[in-house]
C-alpha positions in Angstrom: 89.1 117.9 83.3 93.2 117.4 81.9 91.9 118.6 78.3 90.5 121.2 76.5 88.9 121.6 73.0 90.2 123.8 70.4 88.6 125.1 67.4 91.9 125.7 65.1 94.1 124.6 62.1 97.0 122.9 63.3 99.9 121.9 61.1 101.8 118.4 62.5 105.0 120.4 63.6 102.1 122.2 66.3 102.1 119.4 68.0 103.6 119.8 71.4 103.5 123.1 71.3 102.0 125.8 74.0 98.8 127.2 73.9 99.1 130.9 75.8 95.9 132.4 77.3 94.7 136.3 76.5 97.9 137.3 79.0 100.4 135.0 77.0 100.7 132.6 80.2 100.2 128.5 79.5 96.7 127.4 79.1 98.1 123.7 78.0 99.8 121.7 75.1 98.0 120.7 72.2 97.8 116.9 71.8 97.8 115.0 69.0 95.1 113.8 67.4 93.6 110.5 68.3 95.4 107.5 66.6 93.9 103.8 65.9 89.9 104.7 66.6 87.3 104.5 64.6 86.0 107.6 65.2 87.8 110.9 64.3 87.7 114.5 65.3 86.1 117.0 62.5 88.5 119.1 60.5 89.7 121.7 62.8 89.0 120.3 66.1 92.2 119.7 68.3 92.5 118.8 71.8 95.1 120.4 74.3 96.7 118.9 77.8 95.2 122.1 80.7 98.4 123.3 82.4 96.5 121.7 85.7 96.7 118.2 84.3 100.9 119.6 83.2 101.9 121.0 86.3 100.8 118.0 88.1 102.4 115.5 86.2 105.4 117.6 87.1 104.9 117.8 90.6 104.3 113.8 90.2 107.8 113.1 88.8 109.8 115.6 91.5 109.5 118.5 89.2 107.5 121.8 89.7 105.8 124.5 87.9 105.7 127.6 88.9 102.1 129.7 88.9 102.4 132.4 86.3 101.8 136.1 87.7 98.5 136.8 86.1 98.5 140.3 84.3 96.6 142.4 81.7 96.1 140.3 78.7 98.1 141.5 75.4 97.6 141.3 71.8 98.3 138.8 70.0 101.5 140.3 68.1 102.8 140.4 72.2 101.8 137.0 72.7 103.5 135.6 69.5 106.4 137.1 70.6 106.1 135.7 74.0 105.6 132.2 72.8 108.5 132.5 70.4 110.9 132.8 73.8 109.7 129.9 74.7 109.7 127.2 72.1 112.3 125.9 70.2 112.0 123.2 67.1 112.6 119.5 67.7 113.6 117.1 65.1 113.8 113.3 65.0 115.5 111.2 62.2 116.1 107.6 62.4 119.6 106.7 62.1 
């Protein structure tokens, strides 16, 4: 119930990143893939944190979420847009 299957190529840099529904608000995060099992996830199966499991791991630590107004859904030019608004790159070295 805190996950959800996708059915898309995602590049390592994806990780972390959001996953916008058909009206560009949050559906979840997509997680990265399973480390140290045996068993492994067919090529181009990913798995994403819902918003749900998100917003109340948020409301957990003192921080809230708040709902997204719910409105027609857009294309996906509109929602590529929209998601580049709201992400920005992170990048780790070791020093």
């Amino acid at each position: 119930t805190d996950r959800f299957r996708l059915s898309l190529p995602a590049l390592e840099g994806d990780i972390g990143g959001p996953v916008l529904d058909a009206t560009g608000a949050l559906a979840g995060l997509l997680l990265p893939p399973p480390g140290g099992q045996a068993r492994r996830l067919p090529e181009g199966v990913q798995h994403a944190a819902t918003a749900r499991a998100i917003a109340d791991f948020l409301t957990a630590s003192g921080l809230g979420l708040p709902p997204a107004p719910r409105g027609a859904p857009r294309d996906g030019a509109a929602r590529a847009r929209l998601a580049a608004q709201i992400t920005v790159p992170v990048a780790c070295w070791e020093g």
